[in-house]
C-alpha positions as CSV (number, residue, x, y, z in Angstrom):
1,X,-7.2,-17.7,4.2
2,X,-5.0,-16.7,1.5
3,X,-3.2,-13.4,1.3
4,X,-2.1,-12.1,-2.3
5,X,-0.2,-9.3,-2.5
6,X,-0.4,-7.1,-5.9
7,X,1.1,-3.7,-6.8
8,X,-1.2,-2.0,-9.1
9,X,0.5,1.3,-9.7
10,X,0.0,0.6,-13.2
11,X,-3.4,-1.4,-12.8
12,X,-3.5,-5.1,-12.8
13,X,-0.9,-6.9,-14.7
14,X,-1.2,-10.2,-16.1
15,X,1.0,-11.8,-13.6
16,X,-1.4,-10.3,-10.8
17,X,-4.2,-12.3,-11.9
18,X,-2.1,-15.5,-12.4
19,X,-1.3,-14.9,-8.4
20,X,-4.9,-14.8,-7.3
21,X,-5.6,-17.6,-9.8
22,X,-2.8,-19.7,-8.3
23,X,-3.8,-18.5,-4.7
24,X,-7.5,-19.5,-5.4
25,X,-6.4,-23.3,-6.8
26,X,-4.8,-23.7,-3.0
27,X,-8.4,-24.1,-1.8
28,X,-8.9,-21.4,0.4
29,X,-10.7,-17.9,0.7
30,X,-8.3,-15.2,-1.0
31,X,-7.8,-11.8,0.5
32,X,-5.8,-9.3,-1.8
33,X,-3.7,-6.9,-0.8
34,X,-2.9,-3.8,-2.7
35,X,-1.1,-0.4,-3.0
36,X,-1.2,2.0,-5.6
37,X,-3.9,3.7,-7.7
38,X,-5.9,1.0,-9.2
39,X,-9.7,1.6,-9.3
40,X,-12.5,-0.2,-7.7
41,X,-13.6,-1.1,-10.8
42,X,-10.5,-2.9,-12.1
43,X,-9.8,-4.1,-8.7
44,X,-13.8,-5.8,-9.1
45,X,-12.3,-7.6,-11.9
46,X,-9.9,-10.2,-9.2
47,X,-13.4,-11.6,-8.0
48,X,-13.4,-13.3,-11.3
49,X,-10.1,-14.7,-10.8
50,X,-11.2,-16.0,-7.1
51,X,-10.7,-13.1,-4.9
52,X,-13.4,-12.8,-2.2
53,X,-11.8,-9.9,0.0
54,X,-9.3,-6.8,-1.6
55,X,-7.5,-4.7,1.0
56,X,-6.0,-1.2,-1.0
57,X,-3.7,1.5,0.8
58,X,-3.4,4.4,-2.1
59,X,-1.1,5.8,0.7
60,X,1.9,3.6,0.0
61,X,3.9,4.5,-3.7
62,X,5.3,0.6,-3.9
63,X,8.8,1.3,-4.2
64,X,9.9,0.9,-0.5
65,X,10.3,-2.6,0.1
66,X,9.7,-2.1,4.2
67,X,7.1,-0.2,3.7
68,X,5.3,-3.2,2.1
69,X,6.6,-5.5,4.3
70,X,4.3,-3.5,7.6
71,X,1.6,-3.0,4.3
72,X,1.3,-7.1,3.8
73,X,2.4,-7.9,7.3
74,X,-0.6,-5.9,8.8
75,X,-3.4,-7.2,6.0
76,X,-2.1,-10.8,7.1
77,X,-2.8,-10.0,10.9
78,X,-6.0,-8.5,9.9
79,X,-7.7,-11.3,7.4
80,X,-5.9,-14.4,9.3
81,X,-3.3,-15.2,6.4
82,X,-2.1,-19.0,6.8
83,X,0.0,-18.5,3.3
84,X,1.0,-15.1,1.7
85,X,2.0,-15.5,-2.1
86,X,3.7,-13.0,-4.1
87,X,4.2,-12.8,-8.1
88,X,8.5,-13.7,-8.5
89,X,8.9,-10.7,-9.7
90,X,11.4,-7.6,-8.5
91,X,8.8,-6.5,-6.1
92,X,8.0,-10.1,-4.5
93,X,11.7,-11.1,-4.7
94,X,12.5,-7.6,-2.3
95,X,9.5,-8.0,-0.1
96,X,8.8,-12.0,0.5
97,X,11.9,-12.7,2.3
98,X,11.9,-9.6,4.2
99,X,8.1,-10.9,5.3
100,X,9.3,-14.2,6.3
101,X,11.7,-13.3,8.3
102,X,9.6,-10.7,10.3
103,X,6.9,-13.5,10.6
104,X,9.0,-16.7,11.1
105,X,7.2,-18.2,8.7
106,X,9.1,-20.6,5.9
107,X,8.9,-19.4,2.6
108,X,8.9,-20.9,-1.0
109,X,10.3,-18.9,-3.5
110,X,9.7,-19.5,-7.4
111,X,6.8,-21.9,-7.4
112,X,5.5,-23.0,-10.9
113,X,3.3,-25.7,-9.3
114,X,0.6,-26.5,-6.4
115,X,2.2,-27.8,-3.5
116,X,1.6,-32.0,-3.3
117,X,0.1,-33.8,-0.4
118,X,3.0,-34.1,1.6
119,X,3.6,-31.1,1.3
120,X,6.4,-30.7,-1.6
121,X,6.4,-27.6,-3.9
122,X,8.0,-28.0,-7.5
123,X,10.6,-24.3,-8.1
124,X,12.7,-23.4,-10.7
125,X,15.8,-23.1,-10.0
126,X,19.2,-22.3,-12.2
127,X,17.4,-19.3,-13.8
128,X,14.8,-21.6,-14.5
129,X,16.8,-24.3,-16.6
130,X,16.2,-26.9,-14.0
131,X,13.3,-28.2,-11.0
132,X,14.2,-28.3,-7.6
133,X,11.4,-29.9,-5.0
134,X,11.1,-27.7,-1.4
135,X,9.4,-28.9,1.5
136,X,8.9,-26.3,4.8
137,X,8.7,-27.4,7.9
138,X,7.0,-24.2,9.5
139,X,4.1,-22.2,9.4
């Protein structure tokens, strides 16, 4: 299972779908996660993009970067999460390494392709004026 986590304080952006679009092409089930006020209806709307389960806490404001890290941390635990992705934005870049740390669990930041066979992810790196090629060795 794939866990996507998506702040929709302000409803669902366009990089939130891209998320779920990328999490979907990784072959797995996708669960989202979610704070914030969206509404069932526009929340409906990920199914289209390949979302088959979407957890929402209305409770948590999305500003508190622990507070999302128990949020995401707890979904995980709760749908069986073998990869988490987050959009590399503000949010994920706060909340993503907290998340791997607190699960030991390696973490790829900046991807801007699917992972190859052996396991290889292409990321941007030098504010995106280059490629680097990561590979993690962990869960």
């Amino acid at each position: 299972m794939n866990l996507v986590y998506i702040n929709s304080a302000n409803g669902l952006s366009k990089a939130a779908l891209e998320t779920v679009t990328y999490a979907k092409k990784l072959g797995a089930d996708v669960a989202v996660v979610t704070n914030g006020n969206a509404t069932a209806d526009q929340l409906a709307t990920l199914g289209a993009y390949g979302a088959s389960t979407i957890l929402q806490d209305a409770n948590i404001d999305g500003q508190d970067p622990s507070q999302l890290v128990k949020l995401v941390g707890a979904a995980a635990a709760k749908v069986g999460a073998s990869t988490i992705i987050f959009s590399h934005d503000l949010i994920g870049k706060a909340v993503a390494p907290r998340l791997s740390v607190r699960l030991k669990a390696g973490l790829v930041a900046g991807a801007v392709a699917l992972p190859e066979a052996d396991g290889t992810t292409k990321v941007n790196v030098f504010s995106g004026k280059a490629f680097g090629f990561v590979k993690v060795n962990s869960a």
